[in-house]
N, C-alpha and C positions, 0 to 999 in steps of 0.2 A: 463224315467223321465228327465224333461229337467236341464240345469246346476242349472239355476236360485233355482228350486226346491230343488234340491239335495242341493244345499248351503242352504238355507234355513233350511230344515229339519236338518242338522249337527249344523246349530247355536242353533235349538231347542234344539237337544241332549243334545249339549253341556253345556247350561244353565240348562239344565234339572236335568245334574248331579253334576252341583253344586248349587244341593238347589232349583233352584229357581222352582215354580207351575204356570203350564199354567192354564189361566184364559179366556172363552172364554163364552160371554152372548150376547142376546141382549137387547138393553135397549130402552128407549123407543127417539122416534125424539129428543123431548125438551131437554132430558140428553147428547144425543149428542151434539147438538148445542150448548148446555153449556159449555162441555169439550172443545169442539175444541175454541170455545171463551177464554177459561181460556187457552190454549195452545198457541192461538197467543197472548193473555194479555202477558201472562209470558213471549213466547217464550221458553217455553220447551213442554218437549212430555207429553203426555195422560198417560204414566205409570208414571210419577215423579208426575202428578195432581193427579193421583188415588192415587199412595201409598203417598203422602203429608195428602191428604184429611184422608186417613184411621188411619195414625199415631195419626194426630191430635183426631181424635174421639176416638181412642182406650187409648189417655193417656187421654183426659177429663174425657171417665168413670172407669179408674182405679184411677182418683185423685178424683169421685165423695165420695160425704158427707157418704154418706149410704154403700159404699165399696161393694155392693151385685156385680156389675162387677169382682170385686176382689179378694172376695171369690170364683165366680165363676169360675175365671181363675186358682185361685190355688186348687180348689176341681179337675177340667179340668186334670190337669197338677199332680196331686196326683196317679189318678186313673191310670197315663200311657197312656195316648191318646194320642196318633201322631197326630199333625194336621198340 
């Protein structure tokens, strides 16, 4: 395995066991070409546009009217599920 690799694969590790989940898809052209627009708009990376975007949707439907996100996340979170 070359150097490059092996660094590589130790920064995964490393991030690995602190927390964080590797996330690996593919999405479709247009979603690309959106991201990487929104990455040079901002001038930041593709993981600060994804986890911005997800934060934002994840508090709109925990502060929606009907609370059903809400409930869902704490019946979720009752039962013991790791996620």
């Amino acid at each position: 395995m070359s150097d490059i690799n092996e660094r590589q694969k130790r920064y995964r590790e490393r991030h690995i066991e602190n927390g964080s989940k590797r996330l690996d898809m593919l999405i479709s052209k247009e979603s690309s070409n959106q991201l990487t627009m929104l990455t040079l708009y901002g001038n930041v990376k593709k993981k600060h546009i994804i986890e911005s975007l997800l934060e934002k949707e994840y508090n709109r439907l925990m502060n929606d009217e009907d609370s059903y996100f809400e409930k869902l996340v704490k019946d979720i979170n009752k039962c013991g599920v790791n996620i």
